[in-house]
C-alpha positions in Angstrom: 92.0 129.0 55.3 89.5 131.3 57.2 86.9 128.4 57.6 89.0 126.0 59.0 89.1 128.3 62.4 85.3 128.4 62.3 84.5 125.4 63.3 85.3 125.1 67.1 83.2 128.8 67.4 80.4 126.7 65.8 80.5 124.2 67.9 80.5 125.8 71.3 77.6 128.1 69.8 75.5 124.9 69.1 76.4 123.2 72.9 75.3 127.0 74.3 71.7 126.6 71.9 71.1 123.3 73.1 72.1 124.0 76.9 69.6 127.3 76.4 66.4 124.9 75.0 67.2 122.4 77.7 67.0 125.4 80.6 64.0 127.1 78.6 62.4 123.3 78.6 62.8 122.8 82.2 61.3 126.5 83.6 58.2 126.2 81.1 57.8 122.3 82.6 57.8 124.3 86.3 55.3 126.3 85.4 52.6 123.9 84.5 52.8 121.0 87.0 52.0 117.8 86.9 47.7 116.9 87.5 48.0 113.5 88.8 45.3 110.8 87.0 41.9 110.6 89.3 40.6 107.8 86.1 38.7 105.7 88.8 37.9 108.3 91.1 40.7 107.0 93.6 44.8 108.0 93.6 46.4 107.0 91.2 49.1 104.7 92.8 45.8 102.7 94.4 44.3 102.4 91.1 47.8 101.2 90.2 47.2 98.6 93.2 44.2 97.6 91.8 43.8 97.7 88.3 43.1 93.8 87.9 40.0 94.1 90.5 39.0 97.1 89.3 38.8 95.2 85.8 37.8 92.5 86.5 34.4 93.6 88.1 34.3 95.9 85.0 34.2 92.6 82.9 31.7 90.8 85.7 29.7 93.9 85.3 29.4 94.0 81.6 28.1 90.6 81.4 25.4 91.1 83.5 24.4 94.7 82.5 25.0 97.7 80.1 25.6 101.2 81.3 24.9 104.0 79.1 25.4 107.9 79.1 22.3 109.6 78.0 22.8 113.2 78.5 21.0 115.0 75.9 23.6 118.0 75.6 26.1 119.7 78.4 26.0 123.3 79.4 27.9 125.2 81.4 23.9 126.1 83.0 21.3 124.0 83.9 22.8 120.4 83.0 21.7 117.5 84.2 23.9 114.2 83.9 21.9 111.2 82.9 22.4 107.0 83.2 20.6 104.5 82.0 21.2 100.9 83.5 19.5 97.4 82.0 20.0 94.1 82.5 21.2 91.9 79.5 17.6 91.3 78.6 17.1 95.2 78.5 15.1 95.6 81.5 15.8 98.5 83.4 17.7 98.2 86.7 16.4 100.0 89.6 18.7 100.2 93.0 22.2 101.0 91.4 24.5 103.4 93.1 26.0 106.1 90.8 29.0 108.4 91.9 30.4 111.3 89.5 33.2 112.7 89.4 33.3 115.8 86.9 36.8 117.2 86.2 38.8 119.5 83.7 40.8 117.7 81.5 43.9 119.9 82.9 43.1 121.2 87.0 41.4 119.7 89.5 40.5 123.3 90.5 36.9 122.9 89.2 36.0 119.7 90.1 32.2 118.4 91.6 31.8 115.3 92.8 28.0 114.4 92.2 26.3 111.4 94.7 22.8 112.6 94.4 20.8 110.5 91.6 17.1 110.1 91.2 15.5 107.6 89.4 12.6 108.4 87.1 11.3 104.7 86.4 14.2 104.7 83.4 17.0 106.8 83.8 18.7 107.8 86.9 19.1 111.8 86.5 21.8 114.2 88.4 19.8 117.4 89.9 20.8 120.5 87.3 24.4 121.5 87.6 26.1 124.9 87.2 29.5 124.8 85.6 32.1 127.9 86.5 33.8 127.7 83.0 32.7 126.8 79.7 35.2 124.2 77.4 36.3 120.6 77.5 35.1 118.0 81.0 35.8 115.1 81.8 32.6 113.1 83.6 33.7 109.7 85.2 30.7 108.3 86.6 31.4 104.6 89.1 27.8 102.4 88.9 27.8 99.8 91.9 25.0 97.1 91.6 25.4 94.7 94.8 29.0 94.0 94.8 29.5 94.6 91.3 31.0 97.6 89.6 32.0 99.9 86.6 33.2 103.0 85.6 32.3 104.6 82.6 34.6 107.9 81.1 33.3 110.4 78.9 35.0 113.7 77.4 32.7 116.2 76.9 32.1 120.2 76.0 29.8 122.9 76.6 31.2 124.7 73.1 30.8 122.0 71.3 28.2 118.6 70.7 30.9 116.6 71.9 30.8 113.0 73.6 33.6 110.5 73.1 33.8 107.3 76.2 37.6 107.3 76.7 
């Protein structure tokens, strides 16, 4: 007979646990706010705006040339970002405009934007760079040739040989 007057204590203690989570959810959300997407190196809501240009010169792009990433490994000292850019009948492309933007996965705190490529006769090359922290980047680079243009994504990390294209 005891038990049966349990169960209303049981329930209000299990309302009062789930009220507690939802609070302790909403002060740990406060404390780590919300890094808005820079994917194409604009606001987001513009790329939002765009996404169907910004595609479809991806896909005008990629039928006319491939754009690789050919850094040989990333440091947090003495990097330097490298492209290579050929034509569909892999001949190198001289002229193209490269833009970087390189970001931390989780603060815009660190980020560099990089404008100033060379090209060696093969590869267009980024003048050494000198990271403040070591871990996980994110390097999106924008290649314009004429009117055309494409953005290529990388992860990346100076702990690690890491390079994934996301």
């Amino acid at each position: 007979m005891k038990n049966a007057k349990i169960w209303p204590y049981s329930i209000a203690v299990a309302i009062f646990l789930i009220f507690m989570a939802s609070v302790a959810t909403v002060m740990i959300s406060l404390k780590a706010p919300v890094q808005e997407s820079d994917l194409y190196m604009i606001d987001y809501h513009d790329a939002d705006k765009r996404v169907n240009e910004i595609l479809s010169d991806a896909i005008e792009f990629n039928a006319k040339y491939n754009f690789y990433y050919t850094t040989d490994s990333f440091f947090k000292k003495g990097t330097q970002l490298k492209y290579k850019l050929v034509d569909k009948n892999n001949q190198v492309v001289d002229g193209a405009k490269i833009s970087v933007l390189l970001t931390r996965p989780h603060t815009k705190a660190n980020d560099k934007t990089i404008e100033d490529f060379s090209f060696n006769g093969s590869e267009y090359l980024s003048k050494p760079l000198d990271l403040e922290d070591d871990g996980r980047w994110d390097i999106i680079a924008k290649v314009e040739v004429g009117s055309l243009s494409r953005y290529l994504s990388i992860k990346t990390s100076t702990l690690e040989d890491m390079v994934k294209e996301f």
